[in-house]
DRENDO-1510 file (C-alpha; in Angstrom, 1 decimal, always signed):
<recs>
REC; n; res; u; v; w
REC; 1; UNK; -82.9; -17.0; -42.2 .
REC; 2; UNK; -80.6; -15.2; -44.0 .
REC; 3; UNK; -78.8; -13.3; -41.4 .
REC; 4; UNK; -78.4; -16.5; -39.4 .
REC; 5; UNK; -76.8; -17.7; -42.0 .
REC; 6; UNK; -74.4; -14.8; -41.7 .
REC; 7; UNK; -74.0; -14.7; -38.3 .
REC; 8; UNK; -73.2; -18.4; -38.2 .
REC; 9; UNK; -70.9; -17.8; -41.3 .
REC; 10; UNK; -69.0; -15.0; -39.1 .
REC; 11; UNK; -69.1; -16.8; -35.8 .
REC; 12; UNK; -66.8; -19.4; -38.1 .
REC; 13; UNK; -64.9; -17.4; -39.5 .
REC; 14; UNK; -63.9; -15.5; -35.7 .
REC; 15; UNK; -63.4; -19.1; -34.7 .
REC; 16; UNK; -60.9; -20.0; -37.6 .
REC; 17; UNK; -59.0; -16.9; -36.8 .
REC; 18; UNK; -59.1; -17.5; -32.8 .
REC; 19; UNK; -57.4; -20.8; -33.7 .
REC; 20; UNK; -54.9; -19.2; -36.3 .
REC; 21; UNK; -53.9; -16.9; -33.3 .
REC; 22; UNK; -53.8; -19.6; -30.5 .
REC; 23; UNK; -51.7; -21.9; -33.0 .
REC; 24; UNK; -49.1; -18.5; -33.5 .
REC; 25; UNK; -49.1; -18.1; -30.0 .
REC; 26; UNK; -47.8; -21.4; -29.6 .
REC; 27; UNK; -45.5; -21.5; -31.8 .
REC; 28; UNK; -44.0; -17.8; -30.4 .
REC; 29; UNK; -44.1; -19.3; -26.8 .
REC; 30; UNK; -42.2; -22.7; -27.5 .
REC; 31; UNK; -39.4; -20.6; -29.4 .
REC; 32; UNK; -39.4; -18.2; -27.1 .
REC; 33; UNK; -38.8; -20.5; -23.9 .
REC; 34; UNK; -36.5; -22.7; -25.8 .
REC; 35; UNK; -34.5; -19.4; -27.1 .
REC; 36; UNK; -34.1; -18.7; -23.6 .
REC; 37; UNK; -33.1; -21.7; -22.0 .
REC; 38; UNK; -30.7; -22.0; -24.8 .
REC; 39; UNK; -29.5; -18.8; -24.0 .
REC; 40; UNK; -29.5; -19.2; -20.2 .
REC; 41; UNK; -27.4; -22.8; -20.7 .
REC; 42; UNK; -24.8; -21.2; -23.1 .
REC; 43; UNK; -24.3; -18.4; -20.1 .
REC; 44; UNK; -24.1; -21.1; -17.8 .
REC; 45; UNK; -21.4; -23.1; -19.8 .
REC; 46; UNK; -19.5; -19.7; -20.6 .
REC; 47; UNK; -19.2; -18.9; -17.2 .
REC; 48; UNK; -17.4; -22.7; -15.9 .
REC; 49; UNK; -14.8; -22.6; -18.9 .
REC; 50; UNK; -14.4; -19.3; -17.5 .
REC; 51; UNK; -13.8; -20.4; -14.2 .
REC; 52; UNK; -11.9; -23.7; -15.3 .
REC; 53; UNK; -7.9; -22.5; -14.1 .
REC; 54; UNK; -5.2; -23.7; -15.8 .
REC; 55; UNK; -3.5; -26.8; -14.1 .
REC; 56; UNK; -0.1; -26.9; -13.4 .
REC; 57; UNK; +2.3; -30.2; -13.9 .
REC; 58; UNK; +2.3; -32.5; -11.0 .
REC; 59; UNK; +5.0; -32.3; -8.4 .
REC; 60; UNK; +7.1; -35.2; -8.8 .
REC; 61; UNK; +7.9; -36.9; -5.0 .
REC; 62; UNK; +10.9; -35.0; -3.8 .
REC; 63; UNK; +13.7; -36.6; -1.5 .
REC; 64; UNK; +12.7; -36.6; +2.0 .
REC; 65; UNK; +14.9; -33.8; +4.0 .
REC; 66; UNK; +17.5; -34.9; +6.3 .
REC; 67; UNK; +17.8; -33.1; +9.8 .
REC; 68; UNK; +19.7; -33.4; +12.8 .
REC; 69; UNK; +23.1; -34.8; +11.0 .
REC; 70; UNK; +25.5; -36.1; +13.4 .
REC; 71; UNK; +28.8; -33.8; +12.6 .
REC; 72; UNK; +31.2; -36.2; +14.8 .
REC; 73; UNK; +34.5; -37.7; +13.1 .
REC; 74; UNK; +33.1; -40.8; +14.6 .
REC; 75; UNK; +29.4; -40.3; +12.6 .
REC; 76; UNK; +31.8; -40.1; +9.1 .
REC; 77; UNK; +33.6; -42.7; +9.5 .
REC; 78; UNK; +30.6; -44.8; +10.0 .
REC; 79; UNK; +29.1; -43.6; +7.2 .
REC; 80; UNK; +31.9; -44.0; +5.4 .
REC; 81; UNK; +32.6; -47.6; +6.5 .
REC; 82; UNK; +29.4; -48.5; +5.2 .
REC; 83; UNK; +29.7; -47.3; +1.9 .
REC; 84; UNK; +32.9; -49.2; +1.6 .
REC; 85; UNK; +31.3; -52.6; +2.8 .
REC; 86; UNK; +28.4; -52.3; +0.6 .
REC; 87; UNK; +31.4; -51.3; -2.3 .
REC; 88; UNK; +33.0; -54.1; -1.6 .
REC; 89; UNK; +30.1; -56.8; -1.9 .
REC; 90; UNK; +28.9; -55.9; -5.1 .
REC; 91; UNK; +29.8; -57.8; -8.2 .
REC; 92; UNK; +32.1; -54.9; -10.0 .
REC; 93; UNK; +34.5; -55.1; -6.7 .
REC; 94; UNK; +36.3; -52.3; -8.7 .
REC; 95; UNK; +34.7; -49.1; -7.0 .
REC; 96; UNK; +37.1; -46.6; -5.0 .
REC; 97; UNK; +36.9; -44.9; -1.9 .
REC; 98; UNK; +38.9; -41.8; -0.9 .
REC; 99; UNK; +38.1; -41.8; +2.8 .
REC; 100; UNK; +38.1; -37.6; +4.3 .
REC; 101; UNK; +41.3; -37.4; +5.9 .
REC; 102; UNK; +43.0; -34.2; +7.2 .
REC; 103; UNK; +40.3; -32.2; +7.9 .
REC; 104; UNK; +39.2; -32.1; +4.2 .
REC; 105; UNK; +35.8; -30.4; +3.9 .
REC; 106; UNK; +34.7; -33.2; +0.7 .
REC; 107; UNK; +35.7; -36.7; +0.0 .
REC; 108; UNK; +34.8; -38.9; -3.0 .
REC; 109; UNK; +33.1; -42.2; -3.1 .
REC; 110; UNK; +33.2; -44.0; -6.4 .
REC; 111; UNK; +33.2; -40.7; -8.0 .
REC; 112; UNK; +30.9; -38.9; -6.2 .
REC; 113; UNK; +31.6; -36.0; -4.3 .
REC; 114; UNK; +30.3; -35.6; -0.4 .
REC; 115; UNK; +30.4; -33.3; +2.2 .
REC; 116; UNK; +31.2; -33.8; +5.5 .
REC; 117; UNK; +28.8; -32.8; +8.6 .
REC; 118; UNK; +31.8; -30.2; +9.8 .
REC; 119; UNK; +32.1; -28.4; +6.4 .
REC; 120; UNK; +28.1; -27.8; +6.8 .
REC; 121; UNK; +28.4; -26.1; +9.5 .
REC; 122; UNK; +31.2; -24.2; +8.7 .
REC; 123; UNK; +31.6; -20.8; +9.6 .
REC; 124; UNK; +32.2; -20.1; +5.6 .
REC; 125; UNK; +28.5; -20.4; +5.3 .
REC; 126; UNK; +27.3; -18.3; +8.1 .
REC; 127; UNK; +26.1; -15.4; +7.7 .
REC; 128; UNK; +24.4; -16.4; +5.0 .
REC; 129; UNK; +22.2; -14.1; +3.0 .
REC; 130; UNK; +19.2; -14.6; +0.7 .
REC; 131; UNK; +19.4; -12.4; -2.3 .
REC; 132; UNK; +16.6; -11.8; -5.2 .
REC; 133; UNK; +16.6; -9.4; -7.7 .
REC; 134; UNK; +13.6; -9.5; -10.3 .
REC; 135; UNK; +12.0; -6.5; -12.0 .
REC; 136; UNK; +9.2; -6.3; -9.2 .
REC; 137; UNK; +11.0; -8.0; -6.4 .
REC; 138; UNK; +14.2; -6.9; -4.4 .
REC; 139; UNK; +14.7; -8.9; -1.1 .
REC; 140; UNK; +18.3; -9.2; +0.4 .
REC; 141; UNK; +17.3; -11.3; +3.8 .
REC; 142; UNK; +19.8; -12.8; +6.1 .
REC; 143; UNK; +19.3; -16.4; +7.1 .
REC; 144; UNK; +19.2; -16.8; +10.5 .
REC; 145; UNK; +19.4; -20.1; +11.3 .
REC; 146; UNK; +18.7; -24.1; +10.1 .
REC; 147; UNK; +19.9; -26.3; +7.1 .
REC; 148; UNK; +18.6; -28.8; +5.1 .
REC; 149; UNK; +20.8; -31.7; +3.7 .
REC; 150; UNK; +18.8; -33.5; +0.8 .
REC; 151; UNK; +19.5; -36.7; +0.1 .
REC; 152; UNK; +19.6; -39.4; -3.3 .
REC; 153; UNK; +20.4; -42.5; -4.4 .
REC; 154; UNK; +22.4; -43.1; -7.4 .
REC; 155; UNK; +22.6; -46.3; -9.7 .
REC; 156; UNK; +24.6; -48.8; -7.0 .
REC; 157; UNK; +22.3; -48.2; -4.2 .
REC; 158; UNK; +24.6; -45.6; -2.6 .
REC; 159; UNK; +23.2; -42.3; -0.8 .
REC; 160; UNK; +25.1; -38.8; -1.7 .
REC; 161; UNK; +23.9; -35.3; -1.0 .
REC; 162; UNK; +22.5; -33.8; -3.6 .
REC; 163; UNK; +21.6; -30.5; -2.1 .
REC; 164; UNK; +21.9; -28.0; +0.7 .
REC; 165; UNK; +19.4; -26.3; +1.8 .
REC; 166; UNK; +20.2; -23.1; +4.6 .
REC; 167; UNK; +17.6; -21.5; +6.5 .
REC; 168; UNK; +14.9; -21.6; +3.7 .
REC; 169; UNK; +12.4; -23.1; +5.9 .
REC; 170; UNK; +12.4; -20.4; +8.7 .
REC; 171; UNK; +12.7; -17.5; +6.0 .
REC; 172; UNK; +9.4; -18.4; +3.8 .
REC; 173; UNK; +7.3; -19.6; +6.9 .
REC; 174; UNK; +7.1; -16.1; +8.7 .
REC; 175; UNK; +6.8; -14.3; +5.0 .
REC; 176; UNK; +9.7; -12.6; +5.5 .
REC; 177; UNK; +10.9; -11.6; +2.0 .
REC; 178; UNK; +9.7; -8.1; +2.1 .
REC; 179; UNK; +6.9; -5.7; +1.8 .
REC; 180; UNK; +6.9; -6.1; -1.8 .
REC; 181; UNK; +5.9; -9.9; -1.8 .
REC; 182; UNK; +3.4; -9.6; +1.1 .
REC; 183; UNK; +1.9; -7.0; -1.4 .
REC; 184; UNK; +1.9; -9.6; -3.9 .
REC; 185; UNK; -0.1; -12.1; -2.0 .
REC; 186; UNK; -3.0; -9.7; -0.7 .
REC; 187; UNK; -3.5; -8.9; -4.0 .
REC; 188; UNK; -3.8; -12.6; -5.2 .
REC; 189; UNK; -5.9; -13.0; -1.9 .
REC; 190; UNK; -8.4; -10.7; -3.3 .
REC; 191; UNK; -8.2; -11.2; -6.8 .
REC; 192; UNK; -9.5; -14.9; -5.8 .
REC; 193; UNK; -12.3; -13.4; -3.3 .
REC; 194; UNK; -13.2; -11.2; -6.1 .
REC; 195; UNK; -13.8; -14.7; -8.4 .
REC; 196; UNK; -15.6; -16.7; -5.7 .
REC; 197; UNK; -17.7; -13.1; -5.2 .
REC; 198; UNK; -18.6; -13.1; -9.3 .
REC; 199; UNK; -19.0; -16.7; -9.0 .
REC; 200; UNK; -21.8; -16.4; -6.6 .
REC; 201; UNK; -23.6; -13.4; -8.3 .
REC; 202; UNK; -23.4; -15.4; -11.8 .
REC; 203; UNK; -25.3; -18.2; -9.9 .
REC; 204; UNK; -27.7; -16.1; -8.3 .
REC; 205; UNK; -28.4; -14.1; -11.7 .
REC; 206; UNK; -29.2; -17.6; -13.6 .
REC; 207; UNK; -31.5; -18.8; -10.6 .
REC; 208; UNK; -33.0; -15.7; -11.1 .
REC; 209; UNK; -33.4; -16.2; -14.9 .
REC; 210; UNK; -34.8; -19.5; -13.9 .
REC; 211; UNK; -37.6; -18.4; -11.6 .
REC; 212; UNK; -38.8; -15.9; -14.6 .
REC; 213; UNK; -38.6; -18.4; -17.1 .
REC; 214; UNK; -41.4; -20.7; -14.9 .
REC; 215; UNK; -43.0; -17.9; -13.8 .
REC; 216; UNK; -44.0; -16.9; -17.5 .
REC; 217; UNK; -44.4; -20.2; -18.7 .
REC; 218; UNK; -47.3; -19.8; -16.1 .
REC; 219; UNK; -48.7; -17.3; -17.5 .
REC; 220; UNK; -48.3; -18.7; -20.8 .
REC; 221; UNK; -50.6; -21.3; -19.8 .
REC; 222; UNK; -52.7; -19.8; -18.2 .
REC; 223; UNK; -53.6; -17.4; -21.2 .
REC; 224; UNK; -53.9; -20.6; -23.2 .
REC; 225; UNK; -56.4; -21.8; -21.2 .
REC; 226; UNK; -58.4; -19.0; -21.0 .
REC; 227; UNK; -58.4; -18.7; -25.1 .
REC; 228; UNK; -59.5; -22.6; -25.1 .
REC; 229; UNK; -62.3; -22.0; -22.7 .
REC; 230; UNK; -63.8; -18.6; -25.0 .
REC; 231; UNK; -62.9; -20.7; -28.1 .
REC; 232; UNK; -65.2; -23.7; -26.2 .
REC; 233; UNK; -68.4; -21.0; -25.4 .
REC; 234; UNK; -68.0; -19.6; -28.7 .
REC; 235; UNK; -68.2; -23.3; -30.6 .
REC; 236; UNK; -71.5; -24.0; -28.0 .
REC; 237; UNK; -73.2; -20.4; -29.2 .
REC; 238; UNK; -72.8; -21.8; -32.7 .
REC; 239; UNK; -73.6; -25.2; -31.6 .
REC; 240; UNK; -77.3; -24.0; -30.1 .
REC; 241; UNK; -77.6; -21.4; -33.5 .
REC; 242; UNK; -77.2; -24.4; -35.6 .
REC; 243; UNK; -79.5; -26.0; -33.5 .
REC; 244; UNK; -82.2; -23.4; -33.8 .
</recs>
């Protein structure tokens, strides 16, 4: 009777330390998962503010570009005729014109300087060259062709040119401003290519760090279950001792 006793006394005392363990093991397992999703989040997070660029101001709306100027004396005075109506019916009625007479390449409307269709097309303008000088950039281009006449309004509702524009527009769309700045833009070409490519790997590592985390949670669970069920055939051995 005595050495049931015992063995019933020991079968106990495995069973209090086979739920010590299982309890440990549960503890390890729910820090360790939640360490590493923790750690597989932060990675995550790290990785977009890595990615997040820096944004540039907005582009205010720019004056829409004027083409195909008439350069007629006949187009001038029209335009200049125009001016002076719209002059003369506001309420000031003090504004001045200085109409372009004698071939003069400018003429002023209430103050504001303008150029005439003929002086844009001047010969004093063409040949026209595009020089830039930076520490990493030497391009002297000739401009082959084209202007641009950019237009704005001022405070009384009148249009002046604010800008001249000469063969800009052919020069920049072939990308020809030299070897040095075609240079420039493969290598921002692949520096991007190279951040969508470590992009996509950063992805696949953390689905990857996913599929391990579930696959041992699985096993995980399935040792836990396997300790519940020796845990329940070692309470029914002691059950049917007791019961002898």
């Amino acid at each position: 009777m005595s050495e049931t006793n015992e063995a019933i006394a020991s079968l106990r005392s495995s069973i209090d330390v086979l739920h010590a363990i299982v309890a440990g093991i549960q503890a390890q397992v729910c820090t360790k998962v939640d360490t590493t999703a923790f750690s597989a989040l932060d990675s995550r997070v790290t990785a977009c503010e890595g990615k997040i660029s820096e944004l540039r101001t907005p582009v205010a709306a720019q004056s829409a570009s004027v083409t195909d100027l008439g350069v007629s004396a006949k187009a001038d005075c029209r335009a200049v005729s125009k001016l002076t109506s719209r002059i003369t019916g506001e309420r000031s009625g003090s504004s001045s014109v200085d109409q372009c007479q004698g071939g003069s390449p400018f003429f002023v409307v209430d103050g504001q300087v303008f150029a005439n269709g003929t002086t844009i097309e001047d010969a004093a303008i063409s040949p026209a060259r595009l020089k830039v000088e930076t520490d990493k950039l030497q391009i002297d281009h000739p401009v082959l062709d084209g202007y641009r006449v950019k237009l704005a309004v001022n405070e009384q509702g009148q249009y002046y040119v604010a800008g001249v524009g000469v063969g800009m527009s052919h020069v920049t769309s072939g990308l020809k401003l030299g070897p040095c700045l075609e240079e420039d833009v493969r290598r921002l070409l692949r520096e991007e290519l190279v951040g969508a490519g470590a992009e996509k790997a950063i992805n696949e590592r953390l689905g990857k760090i996913e599929l391990n985390l579930v696959a041992r949670k699985c096993r995980e669970d399935a040792a836990k279950i396997i300790i519940e069920q020796r845990l329940a055939a070692l309470e029914s051995v002691v059950g049917s001792l007791k019961l002898g």
